[in-house]
PLY file of the C-alpha trace (Angstrom):
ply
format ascii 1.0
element vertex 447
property float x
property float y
property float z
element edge 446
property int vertex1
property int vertex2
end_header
-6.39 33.21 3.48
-8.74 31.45 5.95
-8.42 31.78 9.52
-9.03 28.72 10.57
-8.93 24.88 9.02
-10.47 21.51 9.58
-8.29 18.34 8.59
-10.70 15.62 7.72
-8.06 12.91 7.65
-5.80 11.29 9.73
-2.02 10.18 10.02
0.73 10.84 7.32
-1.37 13.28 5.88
-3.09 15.36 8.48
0.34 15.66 9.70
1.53 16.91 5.79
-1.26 19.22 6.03
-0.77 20.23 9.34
2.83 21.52 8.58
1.82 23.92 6.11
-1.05 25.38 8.38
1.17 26.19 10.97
3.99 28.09 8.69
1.10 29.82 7.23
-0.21 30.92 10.96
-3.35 29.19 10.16
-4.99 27.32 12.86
-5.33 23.93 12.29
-8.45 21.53 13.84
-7.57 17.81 13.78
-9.98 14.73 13.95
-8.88 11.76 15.57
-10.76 8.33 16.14
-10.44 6.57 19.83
-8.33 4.32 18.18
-5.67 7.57 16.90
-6.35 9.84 19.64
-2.87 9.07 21.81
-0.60 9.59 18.24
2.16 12.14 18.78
1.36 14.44 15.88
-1.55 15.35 17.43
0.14 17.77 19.94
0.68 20.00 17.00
-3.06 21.24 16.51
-4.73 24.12 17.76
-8.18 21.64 18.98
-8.60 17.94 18.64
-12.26 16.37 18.39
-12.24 12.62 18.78
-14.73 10.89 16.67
-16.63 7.85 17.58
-17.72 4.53 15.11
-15.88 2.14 12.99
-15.57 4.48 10.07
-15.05 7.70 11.90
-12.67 9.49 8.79
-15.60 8.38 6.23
-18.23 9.74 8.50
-19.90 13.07 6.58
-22.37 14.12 9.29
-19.81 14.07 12.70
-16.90 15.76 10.04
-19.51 18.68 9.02
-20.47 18.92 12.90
-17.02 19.13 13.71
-16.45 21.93 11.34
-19.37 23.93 12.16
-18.62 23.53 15.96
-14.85 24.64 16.09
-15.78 27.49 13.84
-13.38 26.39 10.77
-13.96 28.40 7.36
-13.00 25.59 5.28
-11.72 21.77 5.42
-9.10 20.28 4.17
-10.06 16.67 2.85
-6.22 15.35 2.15
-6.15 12.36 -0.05
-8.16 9.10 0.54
-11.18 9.02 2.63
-13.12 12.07 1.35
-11.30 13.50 -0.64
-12.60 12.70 -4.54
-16.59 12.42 -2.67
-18.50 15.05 -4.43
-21.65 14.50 -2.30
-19.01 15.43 0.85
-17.41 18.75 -1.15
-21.60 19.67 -2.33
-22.53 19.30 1.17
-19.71 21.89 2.95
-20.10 24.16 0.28
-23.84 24.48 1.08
-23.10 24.50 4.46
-20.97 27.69 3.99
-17.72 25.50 4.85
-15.05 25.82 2.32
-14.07 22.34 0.11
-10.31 22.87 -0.45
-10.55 20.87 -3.46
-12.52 20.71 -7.05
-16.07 21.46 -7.30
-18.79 18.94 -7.30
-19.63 18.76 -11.03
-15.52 18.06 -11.71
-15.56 15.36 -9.05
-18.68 13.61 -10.14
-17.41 13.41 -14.28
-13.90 12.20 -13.09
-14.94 10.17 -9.98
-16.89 7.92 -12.47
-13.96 6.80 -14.93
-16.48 5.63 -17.92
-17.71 9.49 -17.99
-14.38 10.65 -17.54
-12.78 8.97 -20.53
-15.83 10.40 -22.54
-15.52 13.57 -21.01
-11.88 13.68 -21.74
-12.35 12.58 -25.17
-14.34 15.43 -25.93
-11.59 17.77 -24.49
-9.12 16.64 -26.62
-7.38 13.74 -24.96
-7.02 10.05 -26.38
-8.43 7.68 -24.17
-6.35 4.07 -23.79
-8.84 2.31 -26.31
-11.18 0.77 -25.01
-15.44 -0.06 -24.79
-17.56 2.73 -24.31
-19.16 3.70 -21.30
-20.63 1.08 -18.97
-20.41 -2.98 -19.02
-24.22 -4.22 -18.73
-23.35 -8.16 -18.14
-20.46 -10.72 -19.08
-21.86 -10.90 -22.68
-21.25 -7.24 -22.91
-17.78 -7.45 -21.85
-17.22 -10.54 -24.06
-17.99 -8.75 -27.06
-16.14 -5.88 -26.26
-13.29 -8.04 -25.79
-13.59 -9.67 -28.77
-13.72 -6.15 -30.49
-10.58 -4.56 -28.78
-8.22 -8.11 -29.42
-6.89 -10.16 -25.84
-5.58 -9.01 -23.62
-7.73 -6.63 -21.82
-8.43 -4.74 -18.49
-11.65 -4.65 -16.83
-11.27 -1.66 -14.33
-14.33 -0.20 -11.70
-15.98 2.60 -12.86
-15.46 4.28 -9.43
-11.89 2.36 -8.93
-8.88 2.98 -7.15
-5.91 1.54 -5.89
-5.98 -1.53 -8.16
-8.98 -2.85 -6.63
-11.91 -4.10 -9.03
-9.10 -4.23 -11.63
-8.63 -7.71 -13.61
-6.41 -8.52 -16.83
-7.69 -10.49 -19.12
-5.56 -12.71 -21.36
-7.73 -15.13 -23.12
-11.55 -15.49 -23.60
-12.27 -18.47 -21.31
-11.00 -16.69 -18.52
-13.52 -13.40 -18.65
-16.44 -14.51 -16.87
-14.76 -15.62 -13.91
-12.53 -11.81 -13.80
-15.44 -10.43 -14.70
-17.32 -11.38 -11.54
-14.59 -11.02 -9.34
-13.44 -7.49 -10.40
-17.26 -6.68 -10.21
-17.92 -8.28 -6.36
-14.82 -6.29 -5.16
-15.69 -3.21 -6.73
-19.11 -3.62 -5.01
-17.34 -4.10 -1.67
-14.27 -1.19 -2.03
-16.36 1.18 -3.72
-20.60 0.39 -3.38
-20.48 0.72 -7.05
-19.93 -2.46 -8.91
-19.61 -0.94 -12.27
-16.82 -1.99 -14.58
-15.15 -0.76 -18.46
-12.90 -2.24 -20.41
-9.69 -1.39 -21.83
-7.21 -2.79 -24.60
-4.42 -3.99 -21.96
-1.13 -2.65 -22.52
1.59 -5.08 -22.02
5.26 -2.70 -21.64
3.51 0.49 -20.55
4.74 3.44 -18.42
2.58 5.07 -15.87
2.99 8.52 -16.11
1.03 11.34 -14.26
0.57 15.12 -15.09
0.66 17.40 -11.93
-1.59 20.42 -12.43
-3.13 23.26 -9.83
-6.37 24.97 -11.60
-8.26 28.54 -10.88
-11.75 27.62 -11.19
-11.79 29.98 -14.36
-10.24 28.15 -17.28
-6.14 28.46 -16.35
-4.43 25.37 -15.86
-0.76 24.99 -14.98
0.70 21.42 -15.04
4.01 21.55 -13.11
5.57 18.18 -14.59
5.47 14.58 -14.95
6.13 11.78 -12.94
6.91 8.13 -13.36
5.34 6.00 -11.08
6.11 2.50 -12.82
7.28 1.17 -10.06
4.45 -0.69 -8.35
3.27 -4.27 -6.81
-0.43 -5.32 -7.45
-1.29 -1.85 -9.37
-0.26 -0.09 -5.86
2.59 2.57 -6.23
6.07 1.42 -4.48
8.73 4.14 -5.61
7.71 7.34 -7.85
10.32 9.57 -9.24
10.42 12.75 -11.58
11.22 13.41 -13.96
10.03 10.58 -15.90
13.50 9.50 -16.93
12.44 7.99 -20.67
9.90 10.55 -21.41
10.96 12.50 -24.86
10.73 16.46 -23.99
8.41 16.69 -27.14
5.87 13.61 -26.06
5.78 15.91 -22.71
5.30 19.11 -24.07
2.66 17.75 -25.84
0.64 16.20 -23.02
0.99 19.05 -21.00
-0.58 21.72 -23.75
-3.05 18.84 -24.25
-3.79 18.73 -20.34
-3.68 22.59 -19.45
-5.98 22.70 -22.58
-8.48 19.86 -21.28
-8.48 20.89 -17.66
-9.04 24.75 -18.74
-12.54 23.64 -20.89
-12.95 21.71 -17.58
-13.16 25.08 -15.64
-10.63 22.61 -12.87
-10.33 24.25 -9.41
-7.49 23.58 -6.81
-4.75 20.53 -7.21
-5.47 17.18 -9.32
-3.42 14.76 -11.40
-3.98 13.29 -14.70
-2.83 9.88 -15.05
-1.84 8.31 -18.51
-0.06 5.29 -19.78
2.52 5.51 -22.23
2.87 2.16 -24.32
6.00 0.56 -25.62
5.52 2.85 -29.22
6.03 6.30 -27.42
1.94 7.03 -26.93
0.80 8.29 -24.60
-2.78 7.71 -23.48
-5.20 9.19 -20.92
-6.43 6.79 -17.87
-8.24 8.30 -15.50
-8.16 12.07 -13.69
-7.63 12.04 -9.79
-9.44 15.10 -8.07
-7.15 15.28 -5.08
-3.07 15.53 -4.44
-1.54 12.09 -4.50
0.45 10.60 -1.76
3.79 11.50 -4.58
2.92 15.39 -4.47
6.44 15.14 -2.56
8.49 15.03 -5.26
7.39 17.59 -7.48
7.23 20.13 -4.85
11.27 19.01 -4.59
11.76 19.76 -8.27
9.50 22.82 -7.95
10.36 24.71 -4.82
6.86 24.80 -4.27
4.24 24.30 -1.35
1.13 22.32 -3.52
-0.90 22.30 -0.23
-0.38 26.15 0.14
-1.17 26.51 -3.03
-4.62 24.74 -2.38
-5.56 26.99 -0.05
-4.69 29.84 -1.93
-6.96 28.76 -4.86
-9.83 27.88 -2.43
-9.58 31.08 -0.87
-9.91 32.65 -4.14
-6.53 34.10 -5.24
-5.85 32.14 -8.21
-2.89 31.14 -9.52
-1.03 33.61 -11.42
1.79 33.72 -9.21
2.28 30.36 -9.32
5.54 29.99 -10.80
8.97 27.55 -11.21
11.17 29.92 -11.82
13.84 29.67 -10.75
13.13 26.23 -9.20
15.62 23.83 -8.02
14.94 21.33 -11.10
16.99 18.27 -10.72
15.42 15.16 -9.71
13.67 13.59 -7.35
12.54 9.98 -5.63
10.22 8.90 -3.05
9.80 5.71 -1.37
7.06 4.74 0.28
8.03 3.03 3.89
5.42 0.87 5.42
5.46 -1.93 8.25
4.76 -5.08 5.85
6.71 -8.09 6.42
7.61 -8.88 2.72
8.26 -12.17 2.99
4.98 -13.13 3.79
3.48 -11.61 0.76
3.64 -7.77 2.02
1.44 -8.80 5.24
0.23 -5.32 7.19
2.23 -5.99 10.52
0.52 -3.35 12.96
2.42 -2.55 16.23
4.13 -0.41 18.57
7.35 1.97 17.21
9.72 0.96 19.68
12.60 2.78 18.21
12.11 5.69 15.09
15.56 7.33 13.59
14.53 9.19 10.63
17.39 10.12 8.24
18.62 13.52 7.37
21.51 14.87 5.12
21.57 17.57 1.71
18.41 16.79 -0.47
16.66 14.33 1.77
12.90 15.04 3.48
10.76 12.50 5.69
7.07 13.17 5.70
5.79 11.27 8.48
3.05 11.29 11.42
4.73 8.67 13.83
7.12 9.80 16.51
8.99 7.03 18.85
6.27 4.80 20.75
3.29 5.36 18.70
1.21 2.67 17.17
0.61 1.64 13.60
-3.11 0.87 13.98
-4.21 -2.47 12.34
-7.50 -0.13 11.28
-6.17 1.81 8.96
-3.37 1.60 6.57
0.09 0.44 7.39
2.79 3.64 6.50
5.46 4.86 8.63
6.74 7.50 6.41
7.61 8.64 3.15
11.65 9.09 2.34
12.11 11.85 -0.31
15.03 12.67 -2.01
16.27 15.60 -4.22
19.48 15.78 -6.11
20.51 18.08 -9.05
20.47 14.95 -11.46
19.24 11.32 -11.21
22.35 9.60 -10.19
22.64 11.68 -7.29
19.09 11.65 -6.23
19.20 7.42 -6.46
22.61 7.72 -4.15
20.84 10.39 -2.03
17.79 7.64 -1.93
20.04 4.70 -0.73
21.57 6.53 2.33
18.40 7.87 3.64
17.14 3.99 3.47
20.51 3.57 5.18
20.10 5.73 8.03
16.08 4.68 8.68
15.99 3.19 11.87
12.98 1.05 12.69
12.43 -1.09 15.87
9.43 -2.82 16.80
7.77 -3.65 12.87
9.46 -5.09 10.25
9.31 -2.42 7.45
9.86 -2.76 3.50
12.73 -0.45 3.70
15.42 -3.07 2.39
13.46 -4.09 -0.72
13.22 -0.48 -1.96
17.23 -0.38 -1.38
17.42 -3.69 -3.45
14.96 -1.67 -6.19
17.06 1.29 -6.38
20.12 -0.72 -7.45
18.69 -2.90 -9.99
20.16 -2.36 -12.68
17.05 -2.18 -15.03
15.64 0.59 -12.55
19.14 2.29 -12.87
18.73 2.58 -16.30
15.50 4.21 -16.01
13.91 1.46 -19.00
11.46 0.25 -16.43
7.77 -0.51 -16.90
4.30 -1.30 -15.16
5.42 -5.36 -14.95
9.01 -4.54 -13.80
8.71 -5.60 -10.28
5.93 -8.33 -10.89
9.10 -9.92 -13.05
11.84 -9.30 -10.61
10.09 -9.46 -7.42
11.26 -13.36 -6.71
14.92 -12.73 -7.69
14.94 -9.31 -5.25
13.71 -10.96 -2.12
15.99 -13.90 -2.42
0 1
1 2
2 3
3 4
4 5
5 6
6 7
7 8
8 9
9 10
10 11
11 12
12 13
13 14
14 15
15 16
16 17
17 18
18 19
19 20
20 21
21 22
22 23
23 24
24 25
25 26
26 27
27 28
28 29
29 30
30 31
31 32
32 33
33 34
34 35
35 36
36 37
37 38
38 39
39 40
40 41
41 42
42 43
43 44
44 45
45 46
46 47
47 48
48 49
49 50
50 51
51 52
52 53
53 54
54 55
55 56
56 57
57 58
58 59
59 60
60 61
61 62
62 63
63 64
64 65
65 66
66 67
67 68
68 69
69 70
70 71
71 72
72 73
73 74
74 75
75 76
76 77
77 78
78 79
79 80
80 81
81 82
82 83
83 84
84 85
85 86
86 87
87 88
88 89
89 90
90 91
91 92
92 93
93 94
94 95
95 96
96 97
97 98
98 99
99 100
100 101
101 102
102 103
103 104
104 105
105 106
106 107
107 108
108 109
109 110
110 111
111 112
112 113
113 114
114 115
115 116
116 117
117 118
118 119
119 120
120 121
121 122
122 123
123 124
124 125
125 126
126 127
127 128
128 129
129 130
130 131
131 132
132 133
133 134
134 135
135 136
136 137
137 138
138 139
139 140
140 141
141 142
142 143
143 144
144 145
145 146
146 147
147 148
148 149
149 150
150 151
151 152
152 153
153 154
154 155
155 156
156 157
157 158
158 159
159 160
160 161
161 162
162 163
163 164
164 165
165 166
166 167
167 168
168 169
169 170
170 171
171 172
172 173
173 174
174 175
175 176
176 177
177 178
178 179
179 180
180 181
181 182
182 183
183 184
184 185
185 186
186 187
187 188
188 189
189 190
190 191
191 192
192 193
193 194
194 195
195 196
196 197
197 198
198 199
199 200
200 201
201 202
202 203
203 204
204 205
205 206
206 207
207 208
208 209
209 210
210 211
211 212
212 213
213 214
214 215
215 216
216 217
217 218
218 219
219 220
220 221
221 222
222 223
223 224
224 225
225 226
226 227
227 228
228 229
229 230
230 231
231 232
232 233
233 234
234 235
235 236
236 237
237 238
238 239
239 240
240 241
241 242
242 243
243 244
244 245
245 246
246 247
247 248
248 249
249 250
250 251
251 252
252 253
253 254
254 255
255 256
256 257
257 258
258 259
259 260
260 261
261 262
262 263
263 264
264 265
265 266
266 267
267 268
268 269
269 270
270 271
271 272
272 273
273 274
274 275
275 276
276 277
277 278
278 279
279 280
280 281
281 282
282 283
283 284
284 285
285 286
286 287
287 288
288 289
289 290
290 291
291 292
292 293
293 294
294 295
295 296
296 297
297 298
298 299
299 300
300 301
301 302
302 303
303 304
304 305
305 306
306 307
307 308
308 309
309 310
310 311
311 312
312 313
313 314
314 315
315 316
316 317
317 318
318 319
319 320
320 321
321 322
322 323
323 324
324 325
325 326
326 327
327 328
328 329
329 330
330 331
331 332
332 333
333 334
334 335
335 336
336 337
337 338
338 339
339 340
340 341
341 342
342 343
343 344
344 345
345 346
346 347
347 348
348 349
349 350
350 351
351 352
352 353
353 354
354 355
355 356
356 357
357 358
358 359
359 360
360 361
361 362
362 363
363 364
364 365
365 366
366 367
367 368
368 369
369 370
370 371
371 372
372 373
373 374
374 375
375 376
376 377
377 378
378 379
379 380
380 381
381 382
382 383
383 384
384 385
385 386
386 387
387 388
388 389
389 390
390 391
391 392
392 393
393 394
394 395
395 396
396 397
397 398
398 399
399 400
400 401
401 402
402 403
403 404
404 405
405 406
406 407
407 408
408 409
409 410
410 411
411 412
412 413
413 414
414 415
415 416
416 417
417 418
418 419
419 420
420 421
421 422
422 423
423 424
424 425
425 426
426 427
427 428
428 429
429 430
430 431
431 432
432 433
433 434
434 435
435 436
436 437
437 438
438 439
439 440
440 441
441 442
442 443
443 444
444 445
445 446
């Protein structure tokens, strides 16, 4: 195990990282911009080192500086910022710094999602259909269009987060998605690249975790649903995927384990896929990273995914990685951020004035705020994450409610009471929820 580990991230999850560090007896360096330096969580590292400039957490040269300087063996890149940039993992590694993450070569085929649908294809997973490789103009997208049937999805080759994502529904209204979804690609990503896909109206987003060796064994430790979302951006995710047949999983998984092994895949990643309204299920895109949901498989699992990252960094493998005798059940996480959602989710930075975080059997709060620290307008606007556990859905969703019930928030208006109002919809109670669910119920659930 390493001795010593450099966060290159910042709020909720430095502080997620952080907590695992510290029960391992690892010590833990922390990077803060001027504008993060006073947060609370901070306290909890061994050394701070502020970093200067506007992008401070996207910043490769003062990160590798920092690392070399405090005399970390490895860094921990989190999720966001760094995290899938192969260029970043290439340039620790030759730097004799530990990536705790995939290798370069796995980043760069996944990281560009044209390659990684080919790439994928050849492993034995079936890509959404869709155009191959690369759009060259509008005329090139038109006739792929034309090819695949309306509607579509034009998606950015180096996407994420829904951005320099458009759906297509008729042929006069291409050229104009086209160019958007390419000029904010451009500007998210510097990579205006976009692919198409056939656009699938009543799908499912499912994703596969999995934890790799480096040497061709794969575990994928379940599905999730994560269906739930506003704008392409994930709201509440839950596992396990509550209308996902046990055979259609099996399946995927020996497909994934099988994919990801010919991959040679290092460390933790997910693969995303969308299951249409026939029971398919189709491969998306592979992210080379945790995602913000890890939560609620390690609640089903019993496990520790970042531990288990630096185990496989640090060379142990994973054969003792093992669910048995997990806690199973079922599990929900809501993501809690200070958005006023009656004026279209606005980001509504501020000062915590007041911060009760709820407890009780099955529930966990992953946060990095503490009473009196600022949500930064810089960065993104989360106060926490509310997780809960339960030995069966019901329970987990009732579990779920009363931890929204006992969040106490001064100071920001949060989004709190809309994922209450989610939870007891009755088409989300059922489970028989899709991508479009809450872009058709929104209205009705904030009147």
């Amino acid at each position: 195990m390493f001795r010593r580990v450099l966060i290159a991230n910042r709020g909720e999850v430095a502080a997620r990282v952080l907590r695992t560090l510290r029960r391992l007896g690892v010590q833990a360096v922390a990077i803060a911009s001027e504008a993060d330096r006073a947060l609370g969580y901070l306290e909890d590292a061994d050394e701070v080192v502020t970093l200067g400039g506007l992008r401070p957490y996207l910043d490769q040269d003062a990160i590798l500086d920092a690392a070399l300087r405090t005399r970390c063996a490895a860094v921990h890149p989190g999720w966001g910022f760094l995290s899938e940039n192969a260029v970043f993992a290439a340039r620790c590694e030759a730097a004799r710094v530990s990536f705790i993450g995939p290798r370069p070569l796995s980043m760069r085929l996944m990281g560009d999602k044209a390659l990684a649908r080919d790439t994928m294809r050849r492993f034995g997973l079936h890509p959404i259909p869709g155009g191959e490789g690369v759009l060259s103009d509008v005329d090139h997208a038109q006739r792929e269009a034309e090819r695949l049937g309306y509607p579509v999805l034009l998606k950015a080759l180096a996407g994420g987060g829904g951005r320099g994502m458009r759906i297509v529904r008729a042929p006069e209204a291409l050229a104009s998605a086209y160019l958007e979804a390419s000029a904010e690609a451009a500007g998210a990503f510097g990579d205006a690249g976009l692919y198409i896909e056939r656009y699938v109206e009543r799908g499912r987003h499912i994703e596969l975790q999995l934890m790799g060796d480096g040497r061709g064994q794969v575990k994928v430790l379940g599905a999730r649903e994560c269906s739930v979302q506003r704008r392409h951006q994930k709201l509440i995710e839950e596992t396990p995927a509550p209308q996902l047949a046990p055979q259609t999983l099996a399946a995927a998984i020996a497909q994934v384990e099988a994919a990801c092994g010919q991959l040679r895949y290092r460390g933790a990643g997910t693969v995303e896929m969308l299951q249409d309204d026939a029971g398919s299920v189709w491969f998306m895109e592979m992210n080379t990273r945790l995602q913000v949901e890890h939560t609620i498989t390690e609640a089903v699992t019993g496990l520790d995914l970042v531990e288990w990252q630096l185990r496989v960094a640090a060379n142990e493998g994973i054969a003792g990685l093992s669910v048995a005798g997990a806690p199973g059940g079922a599990a929900i996480e809501c993501r809690i951020n200070a958005e006023d959602v009656g004026a279209n989710f606005r980001p509504t930075p501020g000062m915590v004035s007041r911060l009760r975080l709820p407890t009780g059997e099955g529930v966990r709060v992953d946060t990095h705020l503490r009473e009196g620290d600022r949500i930064s307008p810089h960065y993104d606007s989360m106060i926490a994450k509310l997780i809960a556990w339960g030995p069966d859905r019901p329970t987990a969703i009732t579990r779920m409610l009363g931890a929204l019930d006992g969040l106490e928030v001064e100071g920001v208006p949060t989004t709190a009471a809309l994922h209450a109002r989610i939870l007891r919809h009755p088409t989300f109670a059922s489970g028989a929820y899709d991508t479009r669910f809450l872009e058709r119920e929104l209205e009705r659930l904030l009147a």
